[in-house]
C-alpha positions as CSV (number, residue, x, y, z in Angstrom):
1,X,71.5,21.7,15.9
2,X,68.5,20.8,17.0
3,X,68.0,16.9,17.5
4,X,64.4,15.6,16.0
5,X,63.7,13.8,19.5
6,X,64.2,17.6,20.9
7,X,62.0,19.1,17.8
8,X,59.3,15.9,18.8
9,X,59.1,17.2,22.4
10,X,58.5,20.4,21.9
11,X,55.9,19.7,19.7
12,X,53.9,17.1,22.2
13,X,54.3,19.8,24.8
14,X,52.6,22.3,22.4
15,X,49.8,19.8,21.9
16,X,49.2,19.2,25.3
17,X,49.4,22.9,26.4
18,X,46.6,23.4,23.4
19,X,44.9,20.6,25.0
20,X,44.5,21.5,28.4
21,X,44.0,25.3,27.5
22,X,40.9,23.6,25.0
23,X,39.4,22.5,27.9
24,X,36.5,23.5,29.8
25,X,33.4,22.5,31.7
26,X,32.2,19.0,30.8
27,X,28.8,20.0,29.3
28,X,26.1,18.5,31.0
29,X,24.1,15.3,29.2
30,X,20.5,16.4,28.6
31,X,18.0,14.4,29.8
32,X,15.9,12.0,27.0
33,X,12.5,14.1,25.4
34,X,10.1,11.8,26.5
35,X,6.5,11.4,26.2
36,X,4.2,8.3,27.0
37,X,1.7,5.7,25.4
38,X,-1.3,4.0,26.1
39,X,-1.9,0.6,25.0
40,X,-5.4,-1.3,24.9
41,X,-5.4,-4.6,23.8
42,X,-8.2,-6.8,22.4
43,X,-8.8,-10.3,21.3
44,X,-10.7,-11.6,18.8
45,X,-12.5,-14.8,18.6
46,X,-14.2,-14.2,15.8
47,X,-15.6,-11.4,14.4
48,X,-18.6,-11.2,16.9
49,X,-16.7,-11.9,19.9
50,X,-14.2,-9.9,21.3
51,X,-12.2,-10.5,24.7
52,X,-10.1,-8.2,26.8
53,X,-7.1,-9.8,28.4
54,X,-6.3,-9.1,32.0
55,X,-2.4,-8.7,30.5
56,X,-0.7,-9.2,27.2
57,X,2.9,-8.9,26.3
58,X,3.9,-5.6,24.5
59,X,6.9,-5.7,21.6
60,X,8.0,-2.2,21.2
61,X,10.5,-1.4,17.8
62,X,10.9,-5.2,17.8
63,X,12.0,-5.4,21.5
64,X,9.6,-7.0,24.1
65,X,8.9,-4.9,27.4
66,X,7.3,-8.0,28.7
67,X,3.9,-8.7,30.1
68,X,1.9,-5.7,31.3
69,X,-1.6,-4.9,33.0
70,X,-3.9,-4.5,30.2
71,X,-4.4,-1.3,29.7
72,X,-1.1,-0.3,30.4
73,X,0.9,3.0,30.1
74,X,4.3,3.7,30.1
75,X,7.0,6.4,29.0
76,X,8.8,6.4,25.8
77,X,11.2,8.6,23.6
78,X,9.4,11.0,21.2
79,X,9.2,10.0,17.8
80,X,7.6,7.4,15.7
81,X,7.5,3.7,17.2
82,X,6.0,0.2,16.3
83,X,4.1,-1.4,18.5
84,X,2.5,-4.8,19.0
85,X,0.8,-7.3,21.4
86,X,0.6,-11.0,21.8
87,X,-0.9,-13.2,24.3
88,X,-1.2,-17.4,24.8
89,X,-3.7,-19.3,26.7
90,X,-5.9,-22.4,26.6
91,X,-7.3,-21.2,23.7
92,X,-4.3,-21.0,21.5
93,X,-1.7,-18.2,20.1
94,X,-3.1,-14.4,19.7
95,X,-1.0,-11.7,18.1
96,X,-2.0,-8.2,16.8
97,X,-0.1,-6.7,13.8
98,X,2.1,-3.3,13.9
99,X,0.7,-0.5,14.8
100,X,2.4,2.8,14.1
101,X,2.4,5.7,16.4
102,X,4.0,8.8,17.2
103,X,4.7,10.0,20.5
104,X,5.1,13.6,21.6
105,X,6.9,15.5,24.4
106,X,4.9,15.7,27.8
107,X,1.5,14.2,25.9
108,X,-0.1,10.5,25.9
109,X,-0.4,8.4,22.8
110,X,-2.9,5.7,22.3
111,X,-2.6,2.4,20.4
112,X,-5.5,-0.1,20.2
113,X,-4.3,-3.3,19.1
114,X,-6.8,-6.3,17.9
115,X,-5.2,-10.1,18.7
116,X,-6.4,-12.8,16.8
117,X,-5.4,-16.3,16.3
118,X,-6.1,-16.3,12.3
119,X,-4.7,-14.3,8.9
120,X,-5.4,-12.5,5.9
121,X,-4.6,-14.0,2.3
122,X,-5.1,-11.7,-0.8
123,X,-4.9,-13.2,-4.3
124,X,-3.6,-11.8,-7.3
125,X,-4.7,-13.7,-10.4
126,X,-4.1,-14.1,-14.1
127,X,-4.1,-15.3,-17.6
128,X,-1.8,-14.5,-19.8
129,X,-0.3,-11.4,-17.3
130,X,-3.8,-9.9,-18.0
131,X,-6.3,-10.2,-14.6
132,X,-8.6,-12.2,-14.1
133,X,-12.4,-11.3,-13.7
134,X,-13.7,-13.9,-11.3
135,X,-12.7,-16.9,-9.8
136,X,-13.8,-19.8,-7.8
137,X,-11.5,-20.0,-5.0
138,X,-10.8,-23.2,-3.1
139,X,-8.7,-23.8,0.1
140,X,-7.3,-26.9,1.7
141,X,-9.4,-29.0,-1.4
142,X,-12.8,-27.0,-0.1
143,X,-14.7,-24.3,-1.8
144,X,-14.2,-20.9,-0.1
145,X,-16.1,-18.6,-2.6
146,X,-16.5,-17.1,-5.9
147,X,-14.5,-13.9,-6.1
148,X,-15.3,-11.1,-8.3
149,X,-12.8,-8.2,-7.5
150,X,-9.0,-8.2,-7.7
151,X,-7.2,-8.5,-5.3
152,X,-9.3,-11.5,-4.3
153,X,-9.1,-11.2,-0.5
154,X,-9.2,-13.9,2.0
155,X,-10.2,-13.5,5.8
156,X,-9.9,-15.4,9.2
157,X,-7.6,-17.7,8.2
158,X,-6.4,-20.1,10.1
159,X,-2.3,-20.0,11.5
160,X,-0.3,-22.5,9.0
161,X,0.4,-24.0,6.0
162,X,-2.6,-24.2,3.3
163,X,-3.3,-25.2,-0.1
164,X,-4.8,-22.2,-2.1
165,X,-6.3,-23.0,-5.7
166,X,-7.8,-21.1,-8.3
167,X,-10.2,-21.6,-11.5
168,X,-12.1,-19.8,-13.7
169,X,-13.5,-20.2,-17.2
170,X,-13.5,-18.0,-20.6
171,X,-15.6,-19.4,-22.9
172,X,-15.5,-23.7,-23.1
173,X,-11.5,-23.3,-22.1
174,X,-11.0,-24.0,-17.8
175,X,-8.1,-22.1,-16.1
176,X,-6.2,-23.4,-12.3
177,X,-3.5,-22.5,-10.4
178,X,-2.4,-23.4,-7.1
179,X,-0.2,-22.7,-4.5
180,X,1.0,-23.8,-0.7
181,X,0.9,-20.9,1.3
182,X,1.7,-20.4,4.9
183,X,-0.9,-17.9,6.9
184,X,0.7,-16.2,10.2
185,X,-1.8,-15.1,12.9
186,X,-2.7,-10.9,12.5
187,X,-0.6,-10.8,9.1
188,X,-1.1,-10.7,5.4
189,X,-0.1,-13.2,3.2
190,X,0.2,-12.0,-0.6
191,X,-0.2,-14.7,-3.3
192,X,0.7,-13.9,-7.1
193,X,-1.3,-16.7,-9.6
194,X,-0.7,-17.0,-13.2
195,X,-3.6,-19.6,-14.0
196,X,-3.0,-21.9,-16.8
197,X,-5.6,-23.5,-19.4
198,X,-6.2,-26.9,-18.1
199,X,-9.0,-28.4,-20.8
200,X,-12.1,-27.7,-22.4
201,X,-14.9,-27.8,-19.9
202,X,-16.7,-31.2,-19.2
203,X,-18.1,-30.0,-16.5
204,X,-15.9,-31.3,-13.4
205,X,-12.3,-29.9,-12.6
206,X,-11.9,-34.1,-12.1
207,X,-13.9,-37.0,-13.4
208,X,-17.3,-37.1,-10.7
209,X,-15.4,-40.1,-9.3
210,X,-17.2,-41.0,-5.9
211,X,-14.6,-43.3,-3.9
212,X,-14.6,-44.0,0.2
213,X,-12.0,-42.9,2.1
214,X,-10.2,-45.0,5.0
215,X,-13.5,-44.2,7.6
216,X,-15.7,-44.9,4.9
217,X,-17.0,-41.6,4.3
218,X,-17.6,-40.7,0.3
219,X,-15.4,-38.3,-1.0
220,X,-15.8,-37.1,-4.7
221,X,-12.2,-36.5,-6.9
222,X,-14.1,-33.4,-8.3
223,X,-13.9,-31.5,-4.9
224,X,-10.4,-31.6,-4.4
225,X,-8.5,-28.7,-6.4
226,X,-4.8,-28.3,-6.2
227,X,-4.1,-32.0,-4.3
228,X,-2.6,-35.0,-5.2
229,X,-5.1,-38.2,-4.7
230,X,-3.7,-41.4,-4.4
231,X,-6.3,-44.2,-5.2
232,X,-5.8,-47.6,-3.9
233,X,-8.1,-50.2,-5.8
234,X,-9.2,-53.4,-3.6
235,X,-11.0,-56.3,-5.3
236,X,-12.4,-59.8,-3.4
237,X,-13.7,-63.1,-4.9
């Protein structure tokens, strides 16, 4: 009789003679389909004045390839990519937002990317989960405009945290809404408002209040939307 450490034996050596007889040539490892890209990078100052950087620092799928000539080129895998540049000087912070490109074999992409220091806001508004048709639109307690289309839409805003308020009127009924948002250089910032019936209209947002702030300047309580004002009251005999 056969012992089952005998029967085990013979059957590792079957495996291994299967093994060996399985294989062949290592097959080779093909080389990477690769193409290339071009990237020109601009900043913005504002809208009339645009720089060209001597270099900028390129983020490609989220990883940076450090800082390059501007223009630069360089090879890539084909396919579809994300690509980005930033820059910072004396001037501040500059960042472009995503562009998406797709790269072919043996051929030359291009991506143009715009750097600016500010951001986009666009506001959706109601009343009642029905839109609103206008609104006067204020921003860190000073009037940006009167907006007419939905999606109210917001541009060069300044990097950081900022106080966004709505209000609009139907009939003798006044409607606000606020909200802190917090605006990040070349993106877009989306803001949902659902305004909410404040009082019949008397004709300021606040009582036309004129008081003097610490460096004596007069402010008026009906200019500040969205803000808490704390009023200190001095008297003298």
């Amino acid at each position: 009789m056969i012992s089952i450490i005998k029967i085990i034996d013979i059957l590792m050596l079957i495996f291994g003679v299967i093994l060996i007889s399985g294989c062949g040539e290592v097959p080779p490892v093909m080389p990477e389909v690769r193409g290339a890209v071009t990237v020109n990078a601009i900043i913005e100052i504002n809208p009339d004045s645009l720089v060209i950087p001597e270099s900028v620092f390129i983020l490609l799928d989220g990883d940076s390839i450090g800082e390059r000539a501007n223009p630069y080129t360089f090879k890539t895998r084909v396919g579809e990519h994300l690509l980005s540049t930033f820059i910072e000087n004396a001037n501040g912070f500059y960042r472009s937002s995503d562009q998406r490109f797709e790269v072919s074999y043996d051929s030359i992409a291009t991506v143009n990317t715009v750097m600016s220091s500010t951001g986009i806001v666009v506001v959706n508004s109601t009343i009642e989960n029905h839109p609103t048709d206008s609104c006067s639109i204020h921003m860190d307690g000073v009037f940006f405009k009167t907006a007419y289309d939905q999606p109210f839409v917001m541009l060069s805003i300044p990097d950081g945290p900022h106080n966004i308020s709505l209000a609009t009127r139907v009939d003798t009924t006044e409607y606000q809404a606020w909200a802190e948002v917090t605006v990040s250089a070349a993106e877009t910032t989306y803001v949902d408002l659902d305004l909410q019936m404040v009082s019949a209209y008397l004709g300021n947002h606040a009582p036309e209040i004129n008081c003097l702030d610490m460096n004596g300047d007069t402010k008026s309580l009906s200019n500040h939307w969205g803000e808490v004002i704390f009023l200190y009251f001095f008297g003298s005999t």
